[in-house]
VMD Tcl script that draws the C-alpha trace (Angstrom):
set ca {
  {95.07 103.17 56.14}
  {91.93 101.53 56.24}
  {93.08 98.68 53.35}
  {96.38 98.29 55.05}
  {94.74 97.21 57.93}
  {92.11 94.68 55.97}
  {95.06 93.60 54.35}
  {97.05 92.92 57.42}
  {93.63 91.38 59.32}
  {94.17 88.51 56.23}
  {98.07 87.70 57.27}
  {98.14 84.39 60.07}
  {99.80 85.32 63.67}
  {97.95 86.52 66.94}
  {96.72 89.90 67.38}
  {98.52 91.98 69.99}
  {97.26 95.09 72.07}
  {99.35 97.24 69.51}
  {97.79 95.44 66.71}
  {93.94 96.31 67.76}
  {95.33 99.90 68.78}
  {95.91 100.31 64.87}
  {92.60 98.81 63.79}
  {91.06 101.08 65.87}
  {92.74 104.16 64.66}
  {92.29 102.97 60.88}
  {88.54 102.85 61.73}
  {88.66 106.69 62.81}
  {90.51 107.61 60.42}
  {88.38 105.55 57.52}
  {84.95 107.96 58.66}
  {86.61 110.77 59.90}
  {85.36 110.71 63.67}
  {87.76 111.65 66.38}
  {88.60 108.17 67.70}
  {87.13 104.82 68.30}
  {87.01 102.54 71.51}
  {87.27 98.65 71.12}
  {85.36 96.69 73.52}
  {86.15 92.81 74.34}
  {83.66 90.62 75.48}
  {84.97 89.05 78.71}
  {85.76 85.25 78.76}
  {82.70 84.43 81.43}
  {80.33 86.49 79.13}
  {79.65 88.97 81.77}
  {80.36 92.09 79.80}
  {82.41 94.18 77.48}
  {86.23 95.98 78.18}
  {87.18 98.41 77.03}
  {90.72 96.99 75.36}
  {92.42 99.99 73.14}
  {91.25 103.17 72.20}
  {92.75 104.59 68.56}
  {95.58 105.89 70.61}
  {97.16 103.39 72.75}
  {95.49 100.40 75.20}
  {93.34 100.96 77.61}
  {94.96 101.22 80.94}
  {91.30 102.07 83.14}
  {89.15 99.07 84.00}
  {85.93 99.77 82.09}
  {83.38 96.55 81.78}
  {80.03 97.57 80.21}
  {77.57 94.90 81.39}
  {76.22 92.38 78.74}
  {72.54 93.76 77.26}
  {72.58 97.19 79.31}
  {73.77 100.59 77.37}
  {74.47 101.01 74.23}
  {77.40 99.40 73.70}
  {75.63 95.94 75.83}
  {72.47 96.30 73.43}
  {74.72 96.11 70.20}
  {76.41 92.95 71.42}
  {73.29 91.36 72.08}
  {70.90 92.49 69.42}
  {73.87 91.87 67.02}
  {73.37 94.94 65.02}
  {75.00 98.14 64.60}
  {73.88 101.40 66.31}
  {74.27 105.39 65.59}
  {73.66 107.63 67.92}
  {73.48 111.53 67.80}
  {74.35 113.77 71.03}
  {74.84 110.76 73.38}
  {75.84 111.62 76.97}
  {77.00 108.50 78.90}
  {76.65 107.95 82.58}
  {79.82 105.97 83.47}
  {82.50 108.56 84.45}
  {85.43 106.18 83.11}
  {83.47 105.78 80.16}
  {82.79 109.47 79.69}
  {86.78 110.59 80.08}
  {87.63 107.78 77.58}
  {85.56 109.73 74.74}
  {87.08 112.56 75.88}
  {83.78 114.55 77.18}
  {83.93 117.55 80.00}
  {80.65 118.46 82.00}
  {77.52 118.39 79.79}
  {79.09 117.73 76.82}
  {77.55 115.09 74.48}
  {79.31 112.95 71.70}
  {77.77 111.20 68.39}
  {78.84 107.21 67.92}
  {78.50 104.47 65.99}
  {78.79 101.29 67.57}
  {78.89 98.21 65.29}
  {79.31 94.46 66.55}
  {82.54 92.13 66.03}
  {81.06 88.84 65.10}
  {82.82 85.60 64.95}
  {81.78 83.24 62.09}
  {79.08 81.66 64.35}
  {77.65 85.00 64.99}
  {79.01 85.07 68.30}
  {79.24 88.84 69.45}
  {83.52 88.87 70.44}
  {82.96 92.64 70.76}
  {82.25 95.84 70.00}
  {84.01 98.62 67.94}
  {82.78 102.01 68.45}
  {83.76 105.47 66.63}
  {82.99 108.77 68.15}
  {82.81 112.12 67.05}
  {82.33 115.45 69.55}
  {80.78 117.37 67.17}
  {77.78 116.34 66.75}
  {77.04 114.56 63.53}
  {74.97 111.66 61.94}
  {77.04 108.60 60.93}
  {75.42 107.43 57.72}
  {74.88 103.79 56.64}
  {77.60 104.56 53.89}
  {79.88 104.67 56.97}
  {79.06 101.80 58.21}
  {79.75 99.75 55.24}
  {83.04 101.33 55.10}
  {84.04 99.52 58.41}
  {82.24 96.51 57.67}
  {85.14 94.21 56.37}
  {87.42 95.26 59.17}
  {85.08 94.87 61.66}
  {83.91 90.88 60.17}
  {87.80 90.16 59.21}
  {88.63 91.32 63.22}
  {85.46 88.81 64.06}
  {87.35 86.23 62.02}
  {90.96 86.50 63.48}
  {89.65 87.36 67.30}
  {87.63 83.80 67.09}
  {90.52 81.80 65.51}
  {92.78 83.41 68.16}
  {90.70 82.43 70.99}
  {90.18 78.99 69.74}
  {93.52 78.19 69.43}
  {93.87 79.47 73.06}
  {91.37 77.12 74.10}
  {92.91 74.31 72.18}
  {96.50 75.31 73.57}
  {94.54 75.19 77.26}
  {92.99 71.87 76.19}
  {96.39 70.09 75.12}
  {98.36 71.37 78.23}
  {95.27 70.09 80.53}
  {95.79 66.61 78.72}
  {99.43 66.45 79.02}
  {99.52 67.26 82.71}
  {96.58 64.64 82.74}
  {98.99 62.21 80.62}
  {102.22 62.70 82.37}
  {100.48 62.37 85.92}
  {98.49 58.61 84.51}
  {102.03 57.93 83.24}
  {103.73 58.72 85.98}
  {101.31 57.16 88.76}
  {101.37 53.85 86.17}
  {105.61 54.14 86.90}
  {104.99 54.42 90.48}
  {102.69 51.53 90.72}
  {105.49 48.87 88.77}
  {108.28 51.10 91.33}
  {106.37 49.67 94.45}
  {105.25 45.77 92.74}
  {109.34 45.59 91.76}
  {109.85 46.28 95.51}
  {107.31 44.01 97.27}
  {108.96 41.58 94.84}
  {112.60 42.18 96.04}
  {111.38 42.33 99.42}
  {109.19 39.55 99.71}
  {109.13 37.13 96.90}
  {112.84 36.68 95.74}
  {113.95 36.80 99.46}
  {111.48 33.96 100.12}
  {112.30 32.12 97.33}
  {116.07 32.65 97.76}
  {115.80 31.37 101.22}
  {114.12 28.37 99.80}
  {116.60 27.20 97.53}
  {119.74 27.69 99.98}
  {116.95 25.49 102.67}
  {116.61 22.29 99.09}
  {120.35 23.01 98.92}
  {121.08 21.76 102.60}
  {117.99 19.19 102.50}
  {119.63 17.84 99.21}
  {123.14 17.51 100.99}
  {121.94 15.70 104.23}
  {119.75 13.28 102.35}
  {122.65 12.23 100.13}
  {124.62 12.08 103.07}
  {121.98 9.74 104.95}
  {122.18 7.19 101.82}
  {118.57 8.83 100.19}
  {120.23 10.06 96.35}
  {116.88 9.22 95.13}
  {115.57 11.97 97.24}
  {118.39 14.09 97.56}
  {118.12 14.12 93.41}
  {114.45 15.43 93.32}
  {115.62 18.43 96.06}
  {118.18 19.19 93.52}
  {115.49 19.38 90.71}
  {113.83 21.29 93.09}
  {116.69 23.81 93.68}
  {117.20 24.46 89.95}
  {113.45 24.96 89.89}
  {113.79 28.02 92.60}
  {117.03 29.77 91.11}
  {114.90 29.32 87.65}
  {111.86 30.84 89.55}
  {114.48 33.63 91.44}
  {115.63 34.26 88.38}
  {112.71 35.39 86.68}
  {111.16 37.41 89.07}
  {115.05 39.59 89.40}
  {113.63 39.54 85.59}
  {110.26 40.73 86.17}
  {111.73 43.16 88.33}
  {113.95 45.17 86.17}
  {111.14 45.01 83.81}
  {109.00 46.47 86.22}
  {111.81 49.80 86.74}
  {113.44 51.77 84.10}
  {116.16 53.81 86.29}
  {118.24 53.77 82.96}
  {115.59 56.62 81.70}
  {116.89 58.65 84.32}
  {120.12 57.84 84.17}
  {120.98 57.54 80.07}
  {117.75 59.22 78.50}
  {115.61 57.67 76.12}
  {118.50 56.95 73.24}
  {120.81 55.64 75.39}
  {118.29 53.29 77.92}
  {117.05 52.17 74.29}
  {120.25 50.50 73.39}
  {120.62 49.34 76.95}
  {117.81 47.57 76.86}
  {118.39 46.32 73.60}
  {121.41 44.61 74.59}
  {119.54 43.36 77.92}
  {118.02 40.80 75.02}
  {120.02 37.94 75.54}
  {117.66 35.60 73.45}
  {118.41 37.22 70.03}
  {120.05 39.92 68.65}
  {118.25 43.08 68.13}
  {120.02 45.66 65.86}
  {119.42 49.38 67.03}
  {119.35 52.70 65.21}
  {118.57 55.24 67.60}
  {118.92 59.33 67.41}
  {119.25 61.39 70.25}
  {116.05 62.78 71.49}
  {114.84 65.59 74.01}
  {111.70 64.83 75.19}
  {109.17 65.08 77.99}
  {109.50 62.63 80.78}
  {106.47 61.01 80.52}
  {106.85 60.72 76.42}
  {110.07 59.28 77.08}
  {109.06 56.68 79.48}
  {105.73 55.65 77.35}
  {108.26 55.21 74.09}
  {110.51 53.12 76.18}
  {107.94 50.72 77.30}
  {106.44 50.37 73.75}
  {109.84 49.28 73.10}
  {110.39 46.67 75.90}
  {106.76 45.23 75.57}
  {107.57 44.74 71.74}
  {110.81 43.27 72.26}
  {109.38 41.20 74.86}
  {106.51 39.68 72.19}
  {109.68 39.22 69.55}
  {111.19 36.95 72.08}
  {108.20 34.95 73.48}
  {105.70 35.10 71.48}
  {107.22 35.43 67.72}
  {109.90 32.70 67.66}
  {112.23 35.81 65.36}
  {116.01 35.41 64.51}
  {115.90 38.96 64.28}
  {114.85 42.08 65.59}
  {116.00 45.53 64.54}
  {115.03 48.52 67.02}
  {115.02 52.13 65.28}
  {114.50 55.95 66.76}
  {113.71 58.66 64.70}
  {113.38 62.33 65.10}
  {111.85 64.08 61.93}
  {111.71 67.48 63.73}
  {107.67 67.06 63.90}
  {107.09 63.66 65.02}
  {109.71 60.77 67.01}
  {108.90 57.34 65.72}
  {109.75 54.28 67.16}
  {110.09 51.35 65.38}
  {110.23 47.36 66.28}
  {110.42 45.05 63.45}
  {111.16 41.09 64.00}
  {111.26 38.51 61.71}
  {109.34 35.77 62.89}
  {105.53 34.22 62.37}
  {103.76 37.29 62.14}
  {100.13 37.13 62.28}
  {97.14 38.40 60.74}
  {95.43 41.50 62.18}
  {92.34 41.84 59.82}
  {91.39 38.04 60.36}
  {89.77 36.77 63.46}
  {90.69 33.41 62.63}
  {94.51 34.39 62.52}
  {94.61 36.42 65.66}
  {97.86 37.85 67.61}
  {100.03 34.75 69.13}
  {98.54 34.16 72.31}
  {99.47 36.43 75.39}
  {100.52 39.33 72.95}
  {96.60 40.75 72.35}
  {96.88 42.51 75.88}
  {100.88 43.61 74.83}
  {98.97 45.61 71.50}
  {96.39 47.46 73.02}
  {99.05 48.54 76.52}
  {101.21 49.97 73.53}
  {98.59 51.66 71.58}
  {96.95 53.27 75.49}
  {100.88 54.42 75.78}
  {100.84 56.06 72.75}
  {97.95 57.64 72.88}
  {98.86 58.79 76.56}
  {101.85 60.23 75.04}
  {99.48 62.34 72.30}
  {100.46 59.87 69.01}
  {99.38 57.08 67.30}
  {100.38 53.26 67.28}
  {99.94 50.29 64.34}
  {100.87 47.15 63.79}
  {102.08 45.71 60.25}
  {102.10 42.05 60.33}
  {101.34 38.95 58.27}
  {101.57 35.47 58.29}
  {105.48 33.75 57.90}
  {106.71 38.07 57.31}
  {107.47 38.83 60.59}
  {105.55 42.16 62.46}
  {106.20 45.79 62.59}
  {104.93 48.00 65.63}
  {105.61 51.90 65.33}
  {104.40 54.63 67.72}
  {104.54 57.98 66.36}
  {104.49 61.06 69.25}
  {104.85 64.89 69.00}
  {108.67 65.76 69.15}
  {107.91 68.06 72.31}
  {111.03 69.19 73.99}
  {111.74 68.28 77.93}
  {109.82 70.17 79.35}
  {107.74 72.75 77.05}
  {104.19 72.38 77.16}
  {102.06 71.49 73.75}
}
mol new
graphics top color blue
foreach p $ca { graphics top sphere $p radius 0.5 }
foreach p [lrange $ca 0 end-1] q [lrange $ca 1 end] { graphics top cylinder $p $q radius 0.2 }
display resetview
């Protein structure tokens, strides 16, 4: 029993309550004592609880205080105790090991270390009758006891590193989403103020440019009409800036689809897309749709392409995005061949997005070969946390 359990302490997964219950009893059994307690250090260090016994979990709160009793001394000294005709004074404690009035019990108490020699807990085998447990014993329930230390501090790092990654994707969706909310209210101070204002200012050069033709000025009527084609070009571009600045299509379409909507939104040149269907959380979604639109948007202005070819794809482990163009490229190891101007800020907003979303972004580009951004994020469904 005892070298199933060694065995089964090597095998990867988490330990349950039913799991510890059977290293436990293989610990009894393996010295021939009448059971065995397994303590737990508490997360805040405070003391030790009692988990399982070698029959079933524990289901009375019993917390030994760190340093104080046997079973505190042997977590904080580090080193295994025996003990011959022990009567302890906690009543829970005393009707876990079985004991009546006056009775005493032999133990031996040994310490579950993790590899830093951090005490995780204690493991402690009793007997009623009262006997010595000898140091061969011991060394019988040494590798179970150090392979438990093992798996009990792998388990709770992963716990903490499970904690950590759903603290930084609340943290990432909420930057993301208060980053959305801040281009939500510029796109509506824009709607509201500027484009009305300019609107209202080209109808106003329209009727200016009609009455001063009419009162024999075409000279001046002419330069209102320059100036008129200057405000729709100016109304234009901010109606521009502001569906830039708002992605309802995410909501709307999902990633895939808002992908290929904004691909075709590209009336300067045409971008081929490739795009698979893709579940992922909101804030993901939105960061891998703005790497796409601030890529397409350097293609257009800044990298005078023909071409630019748009691609989506889910490997199961990873999405990656894709943006390839065709146009003057640029050298990113040379200072003297830097980014075309305007773009620098574009690279590092897509690589903070990225990271935001828990991936990684590059850029592949050289001079006359056109570029190649790709942002690679963990393919975490909707919702689910990390």
């Amino acid at each position: 029993m005892l070298e199933e359990w060694v065995d089964r302490l090597t095998r990867p997964g988490d330990l349950d309550d039913a799991d510890l219950v059977g290293v436990a009893a293989a610990a009894a059994a393996a010295v021939g004592a009448d059971g065995a307690l397994l303590f737990l250090a508490e997360p805040d260090g405070s003391g030790l609880r009692a988990q399982v016994s070698d029959t079933g979990p524990v289901t009375r709160t019993l917390v030994l205080p760190s340093g104080t009793g046997v079973v505190g001394r042997v977590a904080e000294d580090r080193v295994a105790a025996v003990l011959v005709d022990d009567s302890p004074r906690n009543a829970t404690h005393r009707s876990l090991l079985g004991l009546g009035p006056g009775q005493t019990v032999s133990r031996a108490c040994l310490p579950v270390l993790g590899p830093s020699r951090s005490c995780l807990g204690v493991l402690a085998v009793h007997a009623q009758a009262t006997r010595d447990f000898s140091p061969a014993a011991l060394t019988t329930l040494e590798p179970l006891v150090s392979l438990l230390g093992v798996r009990l501090a792998a388990q709770g790092a992963a716990g903490q590193l499970a904690a950590q990654r759903a603290a930084w994707e609340e943290l990432a969706a909420a930057a993301v989403a208060a980053q959305e909310a801040e281009r939500r209210r510029v796109a509506a101070e824009l709607h509201d103020g500027v484009t009305q204002t300019v609107a209202s200012l080209a109808f106003h050069l329209s009727a200016a440019a009609v009455a001063l033709e009419g009162a024999g000025q075409p000279f001046a009527a002419e330069q209102l009409r320059t100036a008129r084609e200057l405000a729709d070009l100016a109304l234009s571009e901010a109606r521009a800036a502001m569906t830039g600045l708002r992605a309802p299509v995410l909501d709307d379409l999902g990633l895939a689809a808002g992908l290929e909507s904004l691909a075709r939104s590209i009336g300067e040149l045409p971008v081929s897309v490739e795009v698979d269907p893709v579940d992922l959380a909101d804030h993901v979604a939105t960061a891998l749709y703005r790497i796409a639109q601030e890529a397409l948007h350097n293609a257009v202005r800044h990298a005078g392409a023909t071409q630019v070819t748009l691609r989506l794809v889910d490997t199961g482990d990873v999405v990656v995005l894709t943006v390839s163009d065709d146009g003057v490229g640029f050298s990113p190891q040379r200072p003297s061949a830097p980014p075309p101007p305007g773009s620098r800020l574009g690279l590092a907003g897509m690589a903070e997005r990225a990271g935001l979303a828990g991936g990684w972004f590059d850029v592949r580009a050289s001079p006359g070969s056109g570029t190649v951004v790709r942002a690679v994020v963990p393919a975490r469904r909707g919702k689910e946390a990390p």
